[in-house]
C-alpha positions as CSV (number, residue, x, y, z in Angstrom):
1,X,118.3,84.7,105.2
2,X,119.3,85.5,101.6
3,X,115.9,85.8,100.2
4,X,115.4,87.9,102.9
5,X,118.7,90.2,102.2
6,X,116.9,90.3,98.4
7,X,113.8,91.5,99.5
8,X,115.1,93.8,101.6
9,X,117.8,95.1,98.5
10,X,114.3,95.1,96.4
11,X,112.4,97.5,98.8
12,X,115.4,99.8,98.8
13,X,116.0,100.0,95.8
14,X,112.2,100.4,94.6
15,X,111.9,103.1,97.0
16,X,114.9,105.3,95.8
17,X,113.5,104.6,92.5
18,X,110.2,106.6,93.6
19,X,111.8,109.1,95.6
20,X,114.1,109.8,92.4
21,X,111.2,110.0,90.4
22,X,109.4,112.3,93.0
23,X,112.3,114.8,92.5
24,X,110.8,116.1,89.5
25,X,107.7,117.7,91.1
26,X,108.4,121.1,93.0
27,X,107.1,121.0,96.7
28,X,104.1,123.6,95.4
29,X,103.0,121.1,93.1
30,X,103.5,118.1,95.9
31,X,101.7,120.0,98.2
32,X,98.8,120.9,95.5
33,X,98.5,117.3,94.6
34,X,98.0,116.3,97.8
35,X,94.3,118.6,98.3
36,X,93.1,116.9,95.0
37,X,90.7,114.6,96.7
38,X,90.0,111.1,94.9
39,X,86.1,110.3,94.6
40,X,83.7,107.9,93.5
41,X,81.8,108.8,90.5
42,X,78.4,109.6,92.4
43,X,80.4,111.8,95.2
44,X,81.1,114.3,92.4
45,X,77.4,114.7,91.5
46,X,76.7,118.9,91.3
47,X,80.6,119.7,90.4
48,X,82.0,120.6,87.4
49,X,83.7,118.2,85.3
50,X,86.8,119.7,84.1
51,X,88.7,117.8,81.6
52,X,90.5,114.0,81.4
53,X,93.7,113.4,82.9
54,X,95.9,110.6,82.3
55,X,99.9,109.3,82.6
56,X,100.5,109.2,78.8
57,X,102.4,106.1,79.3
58,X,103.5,103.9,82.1
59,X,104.9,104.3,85.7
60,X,106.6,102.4,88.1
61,X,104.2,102.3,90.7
62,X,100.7,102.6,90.9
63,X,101.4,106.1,93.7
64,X,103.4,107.6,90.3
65,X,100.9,107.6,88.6
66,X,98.1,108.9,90.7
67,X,100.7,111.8,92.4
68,X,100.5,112.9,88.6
69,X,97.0,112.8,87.8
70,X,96.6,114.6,90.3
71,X,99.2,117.3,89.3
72,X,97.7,117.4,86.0
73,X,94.3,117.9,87.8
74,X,95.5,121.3,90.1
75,X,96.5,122.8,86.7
76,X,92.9,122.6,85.0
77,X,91.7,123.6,88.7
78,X,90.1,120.7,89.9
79,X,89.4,119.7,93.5
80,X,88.6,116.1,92.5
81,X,89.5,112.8,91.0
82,X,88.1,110.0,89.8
83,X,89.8,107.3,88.6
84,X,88.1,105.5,85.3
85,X,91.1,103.0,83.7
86,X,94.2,101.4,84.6
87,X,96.3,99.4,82.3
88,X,100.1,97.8,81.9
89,X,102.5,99.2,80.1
90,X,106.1,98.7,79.2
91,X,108.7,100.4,81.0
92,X,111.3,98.7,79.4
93,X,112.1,95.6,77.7
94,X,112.1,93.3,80.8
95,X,109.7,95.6,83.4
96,X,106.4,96.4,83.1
97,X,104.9,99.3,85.0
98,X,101.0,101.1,85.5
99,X,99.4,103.7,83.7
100,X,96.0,105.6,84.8
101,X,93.5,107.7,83.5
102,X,90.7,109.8,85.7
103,X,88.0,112.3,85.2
104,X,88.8,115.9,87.1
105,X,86.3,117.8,88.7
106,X,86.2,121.1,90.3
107,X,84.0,120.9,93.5
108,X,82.2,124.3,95.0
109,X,82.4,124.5,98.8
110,X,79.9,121.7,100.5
111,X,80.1,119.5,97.3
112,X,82.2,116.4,97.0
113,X,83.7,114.3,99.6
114,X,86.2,115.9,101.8
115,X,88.4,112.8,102.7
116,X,90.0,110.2,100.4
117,X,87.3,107.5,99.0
118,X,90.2,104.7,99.2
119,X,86.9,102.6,97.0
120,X,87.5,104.8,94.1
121,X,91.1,104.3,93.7
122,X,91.7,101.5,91.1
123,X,93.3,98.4,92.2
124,X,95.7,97.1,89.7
125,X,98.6,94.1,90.0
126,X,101.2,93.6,87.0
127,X,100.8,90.8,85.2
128,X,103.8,89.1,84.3
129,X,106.3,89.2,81.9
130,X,105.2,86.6,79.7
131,X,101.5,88.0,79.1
132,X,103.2,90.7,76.9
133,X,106.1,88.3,75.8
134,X,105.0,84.8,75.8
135,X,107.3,83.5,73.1
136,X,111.0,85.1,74.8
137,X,112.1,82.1,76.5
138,X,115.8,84.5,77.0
139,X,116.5,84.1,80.5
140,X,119.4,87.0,79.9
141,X,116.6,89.1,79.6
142,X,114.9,88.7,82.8
């Protein structure tokens, strides 16, 4: 019962934590993020590659940092995504969070998919804490 009390506490928490973060985004630029279409790289053969996006750091959760890729990508214009790199990074001393990097690509009409190619989304878990500190034994820390 108390580890399940914990998980529960856990998923609320995590999820004000997103919906916090979320805040920062007007609903125009929610609503523009959400037609940016995530592709596999062959799927964007005959549009127009428009610059590189990426997080500039690390995010909480993997959804952060795509709902800002794609945010990035409406303001060079693009219709498309597609995702190239994910990596850890520190979000602070004891928790480590995602960052991503895509190519943007601005599809003409019949060009591109038109759905969401869930196969060219990145997969990524954390690793944990003592991958990027293996020699902190400080329990206070955790």
């Amino acid at each position: 019962m108390r580890s399940q009390v914990k998980t529960l506490l856990s998923v609320v928490v995590t999820l004000s934590f997103v919906a916090l973060l979320n805040g920062c985004y007007s609903d125009a630029e929610m609503q523009s993020a959400g037609k940016v279409i995530t592709a596999l790289p062959q799927e964007v053969a005959g549009c127009t590659f428009v610059g590189d996006v990426d997080t500039n750091g690390a995010r909480a959760m993997m959804e952060q940092a795509r709902l800002e890729l794609k945010i990035k990508a409406v303001k060079l214009g693009a219709t498309h995504l597609v995702e190239t790199f994910v990596y850890p990074g520190v979000l602070t001393r004891s928790l480590l969070g995602v960052g991503l990097s895509a190519r943007a690509y601005k599809c003409p009409a019949g060009k591109g998919p038109i759905v969401e190619s869930k196969d060219g989304q990145k997969k990524y878990e954390i690793p944990p804490y003592e991958v990027f500190y293996p020699d902190e034994n400080d329990a206070f820390l955790r």
